[in-house]
Residue frames as qw, qx, qy, qz and C-alpha x, y, z in Angstrom:
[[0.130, -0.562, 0.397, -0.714, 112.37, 23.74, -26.56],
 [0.328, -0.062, -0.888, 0.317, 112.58, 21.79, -23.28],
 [0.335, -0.705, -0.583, -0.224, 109.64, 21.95, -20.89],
 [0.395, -0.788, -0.293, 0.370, 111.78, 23.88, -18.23],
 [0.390, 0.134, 0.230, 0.881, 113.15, 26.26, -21.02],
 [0.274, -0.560, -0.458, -0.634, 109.46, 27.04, -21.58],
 [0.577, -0.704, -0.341, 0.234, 108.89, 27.38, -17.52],
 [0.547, -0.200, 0.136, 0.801, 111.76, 29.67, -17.71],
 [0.134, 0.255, 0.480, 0.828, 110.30, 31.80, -20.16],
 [0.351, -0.553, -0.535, -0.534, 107.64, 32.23, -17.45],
 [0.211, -0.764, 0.431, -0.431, 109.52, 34.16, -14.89],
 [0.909, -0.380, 0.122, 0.121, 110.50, 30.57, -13.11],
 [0.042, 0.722, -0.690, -0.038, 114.50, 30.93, -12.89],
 [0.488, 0.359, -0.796, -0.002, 116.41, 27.43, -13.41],
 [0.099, 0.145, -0.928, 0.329, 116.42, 25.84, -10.41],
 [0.391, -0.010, 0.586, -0.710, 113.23, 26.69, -9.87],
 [0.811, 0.263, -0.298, -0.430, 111.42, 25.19, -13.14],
 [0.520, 0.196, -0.826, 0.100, 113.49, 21.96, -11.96],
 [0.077, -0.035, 0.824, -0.561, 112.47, 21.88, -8.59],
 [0.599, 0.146, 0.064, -0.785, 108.77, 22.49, -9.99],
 [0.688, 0.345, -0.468, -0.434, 108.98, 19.96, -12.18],
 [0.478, 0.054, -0.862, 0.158, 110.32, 17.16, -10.20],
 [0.243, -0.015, 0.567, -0.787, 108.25, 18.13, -7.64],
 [0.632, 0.337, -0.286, -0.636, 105.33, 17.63, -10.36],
 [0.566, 0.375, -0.729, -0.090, 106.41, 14.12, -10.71],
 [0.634, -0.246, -0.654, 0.332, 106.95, 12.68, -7.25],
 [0.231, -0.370, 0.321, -0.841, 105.05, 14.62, -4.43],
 [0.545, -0.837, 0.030, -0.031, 105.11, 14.45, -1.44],
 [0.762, 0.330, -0.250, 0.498, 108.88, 14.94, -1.21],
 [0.395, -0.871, -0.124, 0.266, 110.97, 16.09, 1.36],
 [0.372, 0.903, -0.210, -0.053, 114.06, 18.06, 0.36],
 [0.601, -0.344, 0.719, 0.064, 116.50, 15.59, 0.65],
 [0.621, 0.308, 0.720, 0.002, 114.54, 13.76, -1.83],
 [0.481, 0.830, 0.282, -0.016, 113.97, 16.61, -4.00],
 [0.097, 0.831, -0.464, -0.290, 117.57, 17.29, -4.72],
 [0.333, -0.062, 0.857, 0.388, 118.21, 13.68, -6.13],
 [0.414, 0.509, 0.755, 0.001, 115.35, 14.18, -8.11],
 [0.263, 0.937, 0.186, -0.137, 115.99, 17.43, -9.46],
 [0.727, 0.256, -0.090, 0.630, 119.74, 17.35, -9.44],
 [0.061, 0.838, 0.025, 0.542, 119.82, 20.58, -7.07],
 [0.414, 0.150, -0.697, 0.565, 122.53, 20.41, -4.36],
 [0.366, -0.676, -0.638, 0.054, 120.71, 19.56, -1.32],
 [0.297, -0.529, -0.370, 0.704, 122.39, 22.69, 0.39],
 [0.130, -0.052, -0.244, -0.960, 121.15, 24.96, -2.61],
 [0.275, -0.272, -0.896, -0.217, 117.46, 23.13, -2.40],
 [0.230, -0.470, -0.687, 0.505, 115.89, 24.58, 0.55],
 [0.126, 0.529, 0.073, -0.836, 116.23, 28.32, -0.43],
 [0.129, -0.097, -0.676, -0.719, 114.56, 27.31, -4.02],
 [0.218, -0.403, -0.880, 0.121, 111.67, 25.77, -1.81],
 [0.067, -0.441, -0.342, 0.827, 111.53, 28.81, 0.19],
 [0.133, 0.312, -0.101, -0.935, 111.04, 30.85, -2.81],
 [0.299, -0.111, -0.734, -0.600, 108.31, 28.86, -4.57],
 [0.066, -0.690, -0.712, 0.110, 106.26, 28.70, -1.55],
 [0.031, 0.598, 0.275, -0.752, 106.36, 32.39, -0.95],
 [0.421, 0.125, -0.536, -0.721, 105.58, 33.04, -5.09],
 [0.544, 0.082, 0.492, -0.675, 103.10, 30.21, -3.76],
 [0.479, 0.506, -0.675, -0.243, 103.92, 27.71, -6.21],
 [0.581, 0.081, -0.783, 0.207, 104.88, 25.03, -3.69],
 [0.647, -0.632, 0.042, -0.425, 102.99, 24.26, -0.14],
 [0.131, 0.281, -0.883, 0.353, 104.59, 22.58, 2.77],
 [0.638, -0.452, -0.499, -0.373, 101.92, 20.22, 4.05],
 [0.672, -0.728, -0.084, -0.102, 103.45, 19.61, 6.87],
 [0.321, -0.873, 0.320, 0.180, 106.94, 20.24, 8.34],
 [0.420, -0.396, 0.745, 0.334, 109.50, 19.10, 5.78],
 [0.336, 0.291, 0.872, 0.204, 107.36, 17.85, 3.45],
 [0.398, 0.530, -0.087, -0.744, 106.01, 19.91, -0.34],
 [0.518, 0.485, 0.702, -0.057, 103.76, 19.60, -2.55],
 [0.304, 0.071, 0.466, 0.828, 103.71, 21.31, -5.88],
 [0.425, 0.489, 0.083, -0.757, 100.57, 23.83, -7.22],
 [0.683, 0.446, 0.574, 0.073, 98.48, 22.01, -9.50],
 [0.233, -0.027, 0.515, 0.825, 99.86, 22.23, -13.08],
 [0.167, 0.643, 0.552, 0.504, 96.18, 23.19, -14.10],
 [0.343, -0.840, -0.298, 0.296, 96.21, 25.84, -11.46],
 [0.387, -0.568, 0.193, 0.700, 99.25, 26.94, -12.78],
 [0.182, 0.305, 0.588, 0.727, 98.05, 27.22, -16.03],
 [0.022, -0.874, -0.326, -0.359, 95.20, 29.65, -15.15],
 [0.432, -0.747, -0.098, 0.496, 97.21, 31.44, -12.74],
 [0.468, -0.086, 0.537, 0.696, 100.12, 32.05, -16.07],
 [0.151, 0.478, 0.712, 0.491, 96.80, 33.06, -18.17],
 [0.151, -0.915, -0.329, -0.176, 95.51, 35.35, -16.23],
 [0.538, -0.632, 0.098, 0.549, 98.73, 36.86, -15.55],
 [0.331, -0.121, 0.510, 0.785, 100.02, 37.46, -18.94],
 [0.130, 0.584, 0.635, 0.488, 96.47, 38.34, -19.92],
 [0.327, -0.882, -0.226, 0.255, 96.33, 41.20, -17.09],
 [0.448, -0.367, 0.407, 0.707, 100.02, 42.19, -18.23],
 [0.273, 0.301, 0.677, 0.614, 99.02, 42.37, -21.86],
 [0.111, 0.778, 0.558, 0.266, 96.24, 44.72, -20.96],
 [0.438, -0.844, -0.014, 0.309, 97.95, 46.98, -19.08],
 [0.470, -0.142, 0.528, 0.693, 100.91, 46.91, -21.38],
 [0.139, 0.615, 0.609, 0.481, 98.10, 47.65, -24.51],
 [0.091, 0.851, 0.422, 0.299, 96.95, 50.42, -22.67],
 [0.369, -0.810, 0.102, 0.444, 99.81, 52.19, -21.37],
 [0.502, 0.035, 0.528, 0.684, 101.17, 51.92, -25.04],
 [0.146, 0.799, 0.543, 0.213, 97.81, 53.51, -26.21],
 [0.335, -0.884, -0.195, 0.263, 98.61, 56.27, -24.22],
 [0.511, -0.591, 0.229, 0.580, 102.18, 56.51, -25.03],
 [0.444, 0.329, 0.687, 0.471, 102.08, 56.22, -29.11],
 [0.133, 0.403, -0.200, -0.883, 101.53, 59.31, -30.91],
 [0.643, 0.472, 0.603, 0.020, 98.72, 58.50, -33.12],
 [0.030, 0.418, -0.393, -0.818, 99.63, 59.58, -37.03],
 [0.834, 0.291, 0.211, -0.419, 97.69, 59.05, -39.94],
 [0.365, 0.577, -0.635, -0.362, 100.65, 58.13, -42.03],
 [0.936, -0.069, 0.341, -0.058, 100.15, 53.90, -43.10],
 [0.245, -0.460, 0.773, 0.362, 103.65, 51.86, -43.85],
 [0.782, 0.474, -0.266, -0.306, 104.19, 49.75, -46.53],
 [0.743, -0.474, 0.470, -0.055, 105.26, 46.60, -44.79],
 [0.513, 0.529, -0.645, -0.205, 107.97, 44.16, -47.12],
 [0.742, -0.427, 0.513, -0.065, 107.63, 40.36, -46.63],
 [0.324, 0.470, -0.811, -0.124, 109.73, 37.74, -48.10],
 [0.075, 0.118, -0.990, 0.029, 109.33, 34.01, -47.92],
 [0.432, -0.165, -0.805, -0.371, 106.65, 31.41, -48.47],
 [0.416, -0.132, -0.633, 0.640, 106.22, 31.06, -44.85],
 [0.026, -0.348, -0.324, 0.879, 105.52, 34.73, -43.84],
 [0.180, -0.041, -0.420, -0.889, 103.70, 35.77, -47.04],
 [0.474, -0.320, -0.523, -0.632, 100.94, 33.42, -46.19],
 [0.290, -0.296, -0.572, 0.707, 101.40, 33.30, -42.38],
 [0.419, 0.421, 0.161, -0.788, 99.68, 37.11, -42.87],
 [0.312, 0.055, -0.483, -0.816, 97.48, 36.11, -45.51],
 [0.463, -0.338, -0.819, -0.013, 95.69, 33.73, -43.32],
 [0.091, -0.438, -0.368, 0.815, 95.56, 36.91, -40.33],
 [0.201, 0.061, -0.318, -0.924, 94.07, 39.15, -43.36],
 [0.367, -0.161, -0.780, -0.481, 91.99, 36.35, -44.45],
 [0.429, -0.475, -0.736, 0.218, 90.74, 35.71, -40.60],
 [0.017, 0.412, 0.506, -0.757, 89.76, 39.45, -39.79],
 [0.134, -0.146, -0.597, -0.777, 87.41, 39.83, -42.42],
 [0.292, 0.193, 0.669, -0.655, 84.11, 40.79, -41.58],
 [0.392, 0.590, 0.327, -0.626, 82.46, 41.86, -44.62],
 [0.842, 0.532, 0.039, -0.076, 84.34, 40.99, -47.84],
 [0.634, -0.411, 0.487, 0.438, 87.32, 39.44, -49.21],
 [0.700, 0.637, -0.303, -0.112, 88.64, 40.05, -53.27],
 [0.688, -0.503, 0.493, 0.177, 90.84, 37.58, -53.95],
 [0.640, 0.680, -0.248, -0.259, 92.91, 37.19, -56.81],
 [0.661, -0.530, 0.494, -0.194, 94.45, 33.47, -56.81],
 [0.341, 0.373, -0.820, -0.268, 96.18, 30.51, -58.31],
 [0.868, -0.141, -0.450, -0.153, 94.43, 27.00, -58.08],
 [0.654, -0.195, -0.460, 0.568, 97.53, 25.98, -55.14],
 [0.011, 0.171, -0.481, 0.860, 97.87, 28.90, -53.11],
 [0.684, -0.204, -0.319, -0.623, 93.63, 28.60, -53.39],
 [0.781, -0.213, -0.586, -0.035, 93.80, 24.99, -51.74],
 [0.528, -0.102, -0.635, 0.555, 96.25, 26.14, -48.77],
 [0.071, -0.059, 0.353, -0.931, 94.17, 29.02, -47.72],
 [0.439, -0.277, -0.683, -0.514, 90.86, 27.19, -48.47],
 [0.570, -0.317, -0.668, 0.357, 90.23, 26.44, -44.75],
 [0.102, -0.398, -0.295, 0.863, 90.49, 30.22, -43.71],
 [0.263, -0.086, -0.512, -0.813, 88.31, 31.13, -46.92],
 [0.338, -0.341, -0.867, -0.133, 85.57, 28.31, -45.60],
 [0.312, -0.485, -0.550, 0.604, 85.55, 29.76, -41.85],
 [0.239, -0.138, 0.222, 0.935, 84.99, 33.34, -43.52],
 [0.426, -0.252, -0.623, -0.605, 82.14, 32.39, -45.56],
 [0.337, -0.359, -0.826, 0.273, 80.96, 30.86, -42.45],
 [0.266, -0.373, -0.371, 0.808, 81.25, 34.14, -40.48],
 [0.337, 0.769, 0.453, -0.301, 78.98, 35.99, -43.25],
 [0.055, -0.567, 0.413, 0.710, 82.12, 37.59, -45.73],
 [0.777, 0.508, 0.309, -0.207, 81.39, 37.67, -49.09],
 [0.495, -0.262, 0.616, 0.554, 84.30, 36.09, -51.31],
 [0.650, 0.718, -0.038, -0.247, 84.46, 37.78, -54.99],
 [0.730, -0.283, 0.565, 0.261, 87.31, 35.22, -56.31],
 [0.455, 0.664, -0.533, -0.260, 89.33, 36.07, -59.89],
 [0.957, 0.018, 0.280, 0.077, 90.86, 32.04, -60.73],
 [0.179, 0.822, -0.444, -0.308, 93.87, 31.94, -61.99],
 [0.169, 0.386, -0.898, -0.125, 93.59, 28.56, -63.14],
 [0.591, -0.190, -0.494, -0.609, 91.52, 26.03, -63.43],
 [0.023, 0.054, -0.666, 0.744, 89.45, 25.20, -60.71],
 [0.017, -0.536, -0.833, -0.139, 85.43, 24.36, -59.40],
 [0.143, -0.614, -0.136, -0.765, 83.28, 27.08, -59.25],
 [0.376, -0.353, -0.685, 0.514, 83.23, 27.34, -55.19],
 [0.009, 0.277, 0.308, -0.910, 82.06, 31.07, -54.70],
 [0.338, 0.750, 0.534, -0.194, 78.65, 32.99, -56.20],
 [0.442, 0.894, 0.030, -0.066, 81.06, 35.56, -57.14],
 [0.378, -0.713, 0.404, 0.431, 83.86, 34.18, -58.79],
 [0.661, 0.731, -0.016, -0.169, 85.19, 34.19, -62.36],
 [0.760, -0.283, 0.265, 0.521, 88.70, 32.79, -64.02],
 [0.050, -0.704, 0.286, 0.648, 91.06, 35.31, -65.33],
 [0.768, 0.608, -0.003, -0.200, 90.65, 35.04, -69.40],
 [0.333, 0.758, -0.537, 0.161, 94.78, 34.46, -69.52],
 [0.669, -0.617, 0.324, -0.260, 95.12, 31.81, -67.03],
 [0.965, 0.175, 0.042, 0.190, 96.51, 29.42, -69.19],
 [0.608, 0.493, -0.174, 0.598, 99.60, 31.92, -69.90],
 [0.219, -0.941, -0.014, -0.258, 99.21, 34.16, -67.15],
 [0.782, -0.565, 0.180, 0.193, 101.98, 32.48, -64.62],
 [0.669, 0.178, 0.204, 0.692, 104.57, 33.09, -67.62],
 [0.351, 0.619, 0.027, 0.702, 103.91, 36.29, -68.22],
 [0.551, -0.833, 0.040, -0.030, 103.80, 37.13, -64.30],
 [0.173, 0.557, -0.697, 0.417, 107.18, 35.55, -63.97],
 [0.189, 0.088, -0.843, 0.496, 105.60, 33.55, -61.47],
 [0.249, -0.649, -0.671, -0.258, 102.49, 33.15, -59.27],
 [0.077, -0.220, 0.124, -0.965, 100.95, 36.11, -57.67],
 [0.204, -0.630, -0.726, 0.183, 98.84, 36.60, -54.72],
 [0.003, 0.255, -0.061, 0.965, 96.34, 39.29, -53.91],
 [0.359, -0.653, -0.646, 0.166, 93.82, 39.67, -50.87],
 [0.050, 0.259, -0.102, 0.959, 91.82, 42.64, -49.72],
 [0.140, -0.518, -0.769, 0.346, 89.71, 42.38, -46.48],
 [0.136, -0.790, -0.565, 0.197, 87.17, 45.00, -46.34],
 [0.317, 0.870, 0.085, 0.369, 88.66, 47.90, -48.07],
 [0.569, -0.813, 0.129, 0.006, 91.00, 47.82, -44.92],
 [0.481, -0.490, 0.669, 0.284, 94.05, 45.82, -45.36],
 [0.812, 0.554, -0.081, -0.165, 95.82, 44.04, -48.53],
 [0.590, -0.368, 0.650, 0.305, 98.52, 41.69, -49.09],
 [0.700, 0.684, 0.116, -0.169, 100.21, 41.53, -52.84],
 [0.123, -0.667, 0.658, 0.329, 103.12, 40.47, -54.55],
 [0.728, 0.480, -0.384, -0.304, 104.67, 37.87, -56.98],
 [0.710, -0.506, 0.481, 0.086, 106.27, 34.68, -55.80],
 [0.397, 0.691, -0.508, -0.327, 108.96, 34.31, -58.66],
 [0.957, 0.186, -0.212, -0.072, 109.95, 31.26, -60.36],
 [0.722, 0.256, -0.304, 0.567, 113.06, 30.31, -58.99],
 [0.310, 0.225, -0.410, 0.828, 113.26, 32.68, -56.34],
 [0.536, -0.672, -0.494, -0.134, 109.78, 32.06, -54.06],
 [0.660, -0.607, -0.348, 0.273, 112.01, 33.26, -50.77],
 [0.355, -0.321, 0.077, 0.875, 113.21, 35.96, -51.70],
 [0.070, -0.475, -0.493, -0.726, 110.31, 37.69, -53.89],
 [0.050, 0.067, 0.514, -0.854, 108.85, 40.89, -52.03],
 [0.140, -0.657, -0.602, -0.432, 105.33, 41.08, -51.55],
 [0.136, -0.270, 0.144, -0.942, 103.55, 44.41, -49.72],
 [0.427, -0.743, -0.513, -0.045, 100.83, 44.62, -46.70],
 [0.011, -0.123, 0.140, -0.982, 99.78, 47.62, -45.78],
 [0.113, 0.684, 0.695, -0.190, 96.74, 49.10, -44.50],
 [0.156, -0.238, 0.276, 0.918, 97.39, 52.29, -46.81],
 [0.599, 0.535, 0.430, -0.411, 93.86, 53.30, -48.13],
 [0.420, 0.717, -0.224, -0.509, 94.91, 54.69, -51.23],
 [0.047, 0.223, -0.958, -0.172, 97.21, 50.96, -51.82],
 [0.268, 0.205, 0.933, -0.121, 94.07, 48.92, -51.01],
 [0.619, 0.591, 0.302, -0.419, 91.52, 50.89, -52.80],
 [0.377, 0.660, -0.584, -0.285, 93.95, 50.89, -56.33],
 [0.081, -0.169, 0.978, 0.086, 94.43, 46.98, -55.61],
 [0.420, 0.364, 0.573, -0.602, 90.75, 46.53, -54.62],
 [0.361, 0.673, -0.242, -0.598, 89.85, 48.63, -57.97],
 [0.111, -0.593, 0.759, 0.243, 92.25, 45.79, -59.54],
 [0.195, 0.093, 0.930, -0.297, 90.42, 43.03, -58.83],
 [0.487, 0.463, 0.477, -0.567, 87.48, 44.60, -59.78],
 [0.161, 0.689, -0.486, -0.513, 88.80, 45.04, -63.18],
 [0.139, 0.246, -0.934, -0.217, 89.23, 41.53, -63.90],
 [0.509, 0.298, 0.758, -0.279, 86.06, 40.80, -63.38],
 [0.515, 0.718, -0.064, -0.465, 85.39, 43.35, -66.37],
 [0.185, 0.579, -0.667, -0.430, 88.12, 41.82, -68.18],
 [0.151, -0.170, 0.970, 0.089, 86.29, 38.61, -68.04],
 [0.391, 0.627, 0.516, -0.433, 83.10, 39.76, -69.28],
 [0.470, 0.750, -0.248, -0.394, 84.83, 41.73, -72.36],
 [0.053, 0.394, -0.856, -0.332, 86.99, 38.85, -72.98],
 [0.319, 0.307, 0.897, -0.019, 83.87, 36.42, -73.00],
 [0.245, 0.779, 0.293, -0.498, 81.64, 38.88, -75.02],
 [0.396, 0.823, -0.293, -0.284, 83.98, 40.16, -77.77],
 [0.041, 0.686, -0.711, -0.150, 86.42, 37.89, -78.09],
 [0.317, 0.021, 0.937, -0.143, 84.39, 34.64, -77.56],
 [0.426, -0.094, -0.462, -0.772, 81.57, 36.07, -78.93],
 [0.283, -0.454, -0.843, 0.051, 79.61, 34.16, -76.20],
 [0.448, -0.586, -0.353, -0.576, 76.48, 35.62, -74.64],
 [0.208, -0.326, 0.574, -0.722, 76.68, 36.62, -70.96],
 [0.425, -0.258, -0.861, 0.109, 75.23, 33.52, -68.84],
 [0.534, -0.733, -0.351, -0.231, 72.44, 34.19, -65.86],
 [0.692, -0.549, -0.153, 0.443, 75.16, 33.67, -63.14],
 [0.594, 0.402, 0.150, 0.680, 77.20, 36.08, -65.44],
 [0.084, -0.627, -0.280, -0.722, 75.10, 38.91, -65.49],
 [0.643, -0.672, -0.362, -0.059, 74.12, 38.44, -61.77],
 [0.625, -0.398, -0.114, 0.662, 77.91, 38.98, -60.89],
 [0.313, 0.492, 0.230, 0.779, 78.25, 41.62, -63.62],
 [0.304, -0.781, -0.180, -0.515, 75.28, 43.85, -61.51],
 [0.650, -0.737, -0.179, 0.034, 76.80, 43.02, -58.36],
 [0.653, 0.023, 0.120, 0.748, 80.55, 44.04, -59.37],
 [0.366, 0.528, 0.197, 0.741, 79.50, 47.25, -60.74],
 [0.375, -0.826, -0.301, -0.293, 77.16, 47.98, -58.01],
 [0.821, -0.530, -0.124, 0.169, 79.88, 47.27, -55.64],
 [0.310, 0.721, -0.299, 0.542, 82.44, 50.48, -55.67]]
């Protein structure tokens, strides 16, 4: 998009995002000047002028002769225009919006969107995150995971593949070697704070077009949540009985803090 598409898109009509803009460029100008420079027929030129001083855009310094509104002026003027709008807009919606309790079950599709929201999910966390991840989907959301931790969330992380131990409480799924076959594919799951959850399968062969669900639906996020929690058990009975190995310090530490943690 061109710079006076995007000026456009901010209530400036055509001629005027051209006259701004070449005005921007080479000022002082009289209006003569500013219709070779803008390409705006001198006898259309004047009444643009007109209207960009009165919207106060454009000063005449002195008879014949304009000057443009600083571009950083115009950039807090734009900000504090669309941020007034935006509240006013927010709270005349409040008003208007029937509140219900019923929560959708949103459907996205494509690489793109799936983790587009899973990086929103991941950034309003306040308090905890389950996550239930492949090694690659792991690296591209690593950055919103980091900032998280920063902010004070506590990350309980299932692996779904191999990978360093990065969290206090995270553990790799006992199946990881086979797991992506028998998914069909790889499979994400995030739940912020018993609030919100994103989940689905990104099939082999058909990544952009495999649905995945976000919702803020209690009864979906606590049954995913639940999920999650599960596989920690399942990596405790699959190291225990099936390994026959003895539960490790860090083990046992997550074990008490999983169970504790309904």
């Amino acid at each position: 998009m061109d710079i006076t598409a995007i000026l456009r898109d901010l209530a400036f009509s055509k001629y005027e995002s051209s006259c701004y803009l070449a005005l921007l460029a080479k000022h002082p100008t009289n209006g003569s000047q500013l219709s070779r420079l803008s390409g705006i027929a001198r006898s259309r030129v004047y009444d643009v002028l007109r209207g960009l001083v009165k919207k106060k855009l454009v000063f005449e310094i002195e008879k014949g002769l304009y000057v443009p509104l600083p571009f950083e002026e115009l950039k807090k003027r734009l900000r504090g225009q669309f941020e007034s709008n935006l509240k006013i807009l927010d709270d005349q919606l409040d008003a208007m919006v029937e509140q219900s309790s019923f929560e959708y079950l949103f459907t996205l599709n494509g690489v793109d969107e799936v983790l587009s929201k899973a990086t929103d999910i991941i950034d309003s966390a306040r308090q905890e995150l389950y996550l239930r991840l492949f090694p690659e989907t792991w690296e591209r959301l690593r950055d919103n995971i980091d900032r998280a931790v920063q902010r004070g969330v506590v990350i309980r992380l299932v692996s779904m593949g191999p990978m360093d131990l990065v969290y206090d409480i995270q553990v790799f799924h006992p199946d990881y070697d086979t797991i992506r076959q028998k998914l069909g594919g790889e499979s994400i799951d995030i739940i912020a704070d018993k609030d919100e959850a994103i989940a689905g399968i990104f099939e082999t062969g058909n990544v952009n077009r495999s649905p995945f669900i976000w919702t803020r639906n209690h009864w979906f996020v606590v049954a995913n949540r639940d999920s999650l929690r599960h596989d920690f058990y399942h990596y405790f009975f699959d190291k225990l009985y099936e390994q026959g190995q003895p539960l490790s310090t860090r083990d046992e530490q997550i074990y008490a803090f999983i169970k504790a943690d309904e």
